[in-house]
N, C-alpha and C positions, 0 to 999 in steps of 0.2 A: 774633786769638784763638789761646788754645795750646789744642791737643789732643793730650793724653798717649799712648803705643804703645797703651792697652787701647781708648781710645776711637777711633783712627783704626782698628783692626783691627776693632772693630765698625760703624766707618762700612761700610767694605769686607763685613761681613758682611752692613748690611742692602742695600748696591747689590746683592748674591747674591739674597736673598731677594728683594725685589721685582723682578727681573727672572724670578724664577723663577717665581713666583707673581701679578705684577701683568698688567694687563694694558698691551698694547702698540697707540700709538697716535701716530700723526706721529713713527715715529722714540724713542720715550722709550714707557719702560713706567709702569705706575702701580699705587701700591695703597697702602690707606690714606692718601691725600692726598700722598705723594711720590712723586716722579719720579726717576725714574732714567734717565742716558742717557749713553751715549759716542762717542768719534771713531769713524773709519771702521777704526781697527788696535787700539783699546781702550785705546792709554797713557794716555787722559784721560780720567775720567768724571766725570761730575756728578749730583749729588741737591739736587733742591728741592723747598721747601716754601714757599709761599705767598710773602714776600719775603726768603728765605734761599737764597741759592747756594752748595753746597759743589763747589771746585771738588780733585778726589783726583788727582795725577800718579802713572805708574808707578812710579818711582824713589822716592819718599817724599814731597815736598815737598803742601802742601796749601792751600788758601783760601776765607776764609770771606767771602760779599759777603752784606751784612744792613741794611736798615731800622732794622729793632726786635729791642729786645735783647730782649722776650719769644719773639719768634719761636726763637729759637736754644733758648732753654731749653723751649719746647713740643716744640719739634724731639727735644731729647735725653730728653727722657722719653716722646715717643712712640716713638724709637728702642727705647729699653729693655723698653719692654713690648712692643715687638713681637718681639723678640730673644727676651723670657724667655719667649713664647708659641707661639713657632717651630716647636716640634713640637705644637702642637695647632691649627694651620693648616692 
């Protein structure tokens, strides 16, 4: 799967947001149905949603492990409205 600079910069914004705002539970926090979680130093986080893994490396590099290809496209519109909603959080 490719993900253009706007879309990987908003992946990174919603692992912000739901850490900041979800809550935290084994390790991985949660809100709105994804999860967010990282290594022990942060180079590597990941967000899931139901069977979509994004896996985000420090340096840029990115991966996506998915079942179903609707899950990714619920994933990215749920991303979006959570993004455009962020300040009424």
């Amino acid at each position: 799967m490719d993900v253009n600079r706007l879309e990987k910069r908003n992946l990174l914004q919603v692992f912000n947001l739901i850490t900041a705002k979800g809550c935290k539970s084994d390790g991985a926090y949660e809100y709105s149905g994804i999860r967010a979680s990282h290594d022990f130093d942060g180079y590597t986080c990941w967000l899931t949603y139901k069977d979509l893994t994004i896996t985000l490396l420090f340096h840029g590099p990115y991966d996506f492990d998915y079942k179903d290809k609707d899950t990714v496209d619920i994933f990215f519109r749920k991303i979006s409205k959570l993004l455009s909603d962020q300040d009424n959080l």
